[in-house]
C-alpha positions in Angstrom: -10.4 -13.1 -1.0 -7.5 -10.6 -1.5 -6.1 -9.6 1.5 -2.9 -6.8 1.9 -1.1 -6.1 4.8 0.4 -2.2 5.5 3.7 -1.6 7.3 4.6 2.5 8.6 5.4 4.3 11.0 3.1 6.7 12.9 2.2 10.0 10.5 2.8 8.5 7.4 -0.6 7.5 6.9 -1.0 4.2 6.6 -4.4 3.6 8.5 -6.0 6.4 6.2 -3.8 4.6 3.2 -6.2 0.9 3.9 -9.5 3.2 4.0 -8.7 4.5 0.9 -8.4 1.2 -0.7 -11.4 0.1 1.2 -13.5 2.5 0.0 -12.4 2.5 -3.7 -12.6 -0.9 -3.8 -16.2 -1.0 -2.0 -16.9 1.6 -4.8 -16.1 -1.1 -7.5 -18.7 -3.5 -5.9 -16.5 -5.6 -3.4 -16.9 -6.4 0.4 -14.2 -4.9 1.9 -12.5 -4.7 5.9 -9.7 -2.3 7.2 -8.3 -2.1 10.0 -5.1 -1.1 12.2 -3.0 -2.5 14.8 -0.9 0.1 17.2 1.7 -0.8 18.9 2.5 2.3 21.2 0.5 4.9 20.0 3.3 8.2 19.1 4.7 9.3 15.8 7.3 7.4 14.5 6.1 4.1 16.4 5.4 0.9 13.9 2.0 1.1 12.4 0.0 -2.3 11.0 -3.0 -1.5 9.3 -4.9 -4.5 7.1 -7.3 -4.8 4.6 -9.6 -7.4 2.5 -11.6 -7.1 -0.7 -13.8 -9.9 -1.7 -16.8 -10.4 -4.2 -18.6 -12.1 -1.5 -19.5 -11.4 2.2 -16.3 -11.6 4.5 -16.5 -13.6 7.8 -13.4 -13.3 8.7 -12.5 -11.0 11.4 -8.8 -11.3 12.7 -5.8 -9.8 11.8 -4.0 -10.5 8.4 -1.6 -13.5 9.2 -0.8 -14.5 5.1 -1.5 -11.2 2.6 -1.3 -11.5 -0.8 0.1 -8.5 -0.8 2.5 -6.4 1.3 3.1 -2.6 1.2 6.0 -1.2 3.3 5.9 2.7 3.2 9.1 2.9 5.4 12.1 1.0 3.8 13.8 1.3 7.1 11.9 -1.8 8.1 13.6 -3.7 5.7 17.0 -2.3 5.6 17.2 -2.3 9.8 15.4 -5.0 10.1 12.9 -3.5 12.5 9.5 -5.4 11.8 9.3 -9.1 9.9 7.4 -7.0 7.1 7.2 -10.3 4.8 6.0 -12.7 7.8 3.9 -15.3 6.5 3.3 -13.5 2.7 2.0 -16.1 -0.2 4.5 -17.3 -2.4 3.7 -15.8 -5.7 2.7 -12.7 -3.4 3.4 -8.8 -3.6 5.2 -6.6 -2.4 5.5 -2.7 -2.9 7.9 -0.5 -1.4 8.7 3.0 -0.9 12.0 3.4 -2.1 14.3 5.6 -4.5 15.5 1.7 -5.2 15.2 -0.5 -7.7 13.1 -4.1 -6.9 15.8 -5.7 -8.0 18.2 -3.8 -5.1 16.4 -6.5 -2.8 17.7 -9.6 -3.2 16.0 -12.8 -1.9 12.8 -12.0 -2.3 12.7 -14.1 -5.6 9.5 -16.1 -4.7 7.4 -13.0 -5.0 7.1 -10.0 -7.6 8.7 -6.8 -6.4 8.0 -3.0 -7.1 9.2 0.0 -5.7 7.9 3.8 -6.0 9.4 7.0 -4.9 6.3 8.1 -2.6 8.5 10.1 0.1 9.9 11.9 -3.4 6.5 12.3 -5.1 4.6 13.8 -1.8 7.4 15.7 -1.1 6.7 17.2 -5.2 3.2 17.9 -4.4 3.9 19.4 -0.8 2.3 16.5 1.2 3.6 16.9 4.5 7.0 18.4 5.4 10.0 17.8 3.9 11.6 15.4 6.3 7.8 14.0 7.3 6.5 13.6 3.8 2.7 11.9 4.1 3.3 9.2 1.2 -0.2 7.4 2.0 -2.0 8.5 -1.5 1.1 8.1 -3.5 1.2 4.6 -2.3 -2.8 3.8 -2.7 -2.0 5.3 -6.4 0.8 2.6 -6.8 -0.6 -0.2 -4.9 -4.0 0.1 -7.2 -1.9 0.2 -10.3 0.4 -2.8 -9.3 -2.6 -5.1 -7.9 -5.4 -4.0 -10.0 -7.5 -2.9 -6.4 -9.6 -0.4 -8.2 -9.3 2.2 -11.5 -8.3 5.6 -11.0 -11.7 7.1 -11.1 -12.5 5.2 -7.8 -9.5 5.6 -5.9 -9.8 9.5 -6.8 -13.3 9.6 -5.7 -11.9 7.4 -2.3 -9.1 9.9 -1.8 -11.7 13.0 -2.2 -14.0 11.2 0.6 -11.0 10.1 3.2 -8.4 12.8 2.7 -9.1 15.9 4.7 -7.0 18.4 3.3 -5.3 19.5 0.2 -7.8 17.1 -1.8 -6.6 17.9 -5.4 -2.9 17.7 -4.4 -3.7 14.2 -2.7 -5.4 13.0 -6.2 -2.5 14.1 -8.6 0.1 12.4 -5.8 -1.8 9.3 -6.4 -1.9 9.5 -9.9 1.7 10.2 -10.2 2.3 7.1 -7.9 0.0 5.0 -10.2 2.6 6.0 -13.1 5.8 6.0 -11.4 5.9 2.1 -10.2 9.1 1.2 -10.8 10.6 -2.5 -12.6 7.3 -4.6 -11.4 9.5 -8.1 -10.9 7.4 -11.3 -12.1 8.5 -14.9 -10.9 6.7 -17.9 -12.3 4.4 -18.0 -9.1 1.0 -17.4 -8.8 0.4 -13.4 -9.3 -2.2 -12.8 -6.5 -4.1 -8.9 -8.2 -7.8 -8.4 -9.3 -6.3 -9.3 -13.2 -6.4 -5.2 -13.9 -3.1 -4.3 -14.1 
């Protein structure tokens, strides 16, 4: 069982960002859950939302306590320290963030493989959102797919058309652009928890 845990703040999308993945990965055969957390329900406010793709039935039903993989779609909760975004994440693990950095402009994560994508930049490009509210979620689903093999691009575009409610074709080439522009994917000699696509 694969199982990724997604850290934003309220409007950036990240509750529709784990249906997305759900769905493109239920539409490549798997079992699949997503859900959210809230804290205080307003924009802005931390936002947890979870998800889990297996080949086989899934019987597990709480939250996601040690993801293989961790996406972080606000790098203020790393640089302020705001939310323990790697909390109990696999050695080996990874973890993709949306940054204008570099992965290797965050030290001591060295036990896990690091990559970083633009996706405030890239929605901003394809006019998802506002300009200081971009709406990264299907930039990120693009990169998180391409990084951890979750689905091919055919799927995640026909997951994005079904979930997205607006500005469909815009949503589609975000994601494809975020698939592309994954930056400096860090390996480590640890276990490399993807689906063996990418």
């Amino acid at each position: 069982m694969i199982e990724v845990r997604i850290h934003g703040r309220g409007g950036q999308g990240a509750v529709i960002a784990s249906q997305i993945l759900a769905e493109a990965a239920f539409l490549e055969g798997q079992h699949v859950q997503a859900f959210p957390s809230f804290g205080s329900e307003r924009r802005g406010a931390p936002v947890t939302a979870f998800l889990r793709l297996d080949r086989t039935p899934i019987q597990v039903r709480s939250e996601v306590y040690h993801p293989d993989g961790v996406i972080v779609l606000d790098q203020g909760f790393i640089s302020l320290h705001l939310v323990d975004v790697f909390a109990g994440l696999k050695p080996g693990g990874w973890i993709l963030i949306n940054t204008t950095k570099a992965p290797s402009e965050f030290p001591g994560l060295e036990a896990f493989s690091v990559a970083t994508v633009d996706a405030s930049g890239i929605a901003r490009n394809h006019r998802l959102g506002t300009a200081t509210a971009p709406i990264v979620n299907t930039v990120i689903v693009g990169a998180a797919s391409k990084l951890a093999g979750i689905a091919d691009m055919g799927n995640l575009a026909t997951a994005i058309r079904q979930s997205v409610p607006v500005a469909l074709e815009r949503n589609v080439a975000a994601a494809l652009e975020g698939a592309k522009a994954v930056r400096n994917i860090q390996r480590n000699n640890a276990e490399r928890y993807a689906h063996g696509r990418a």
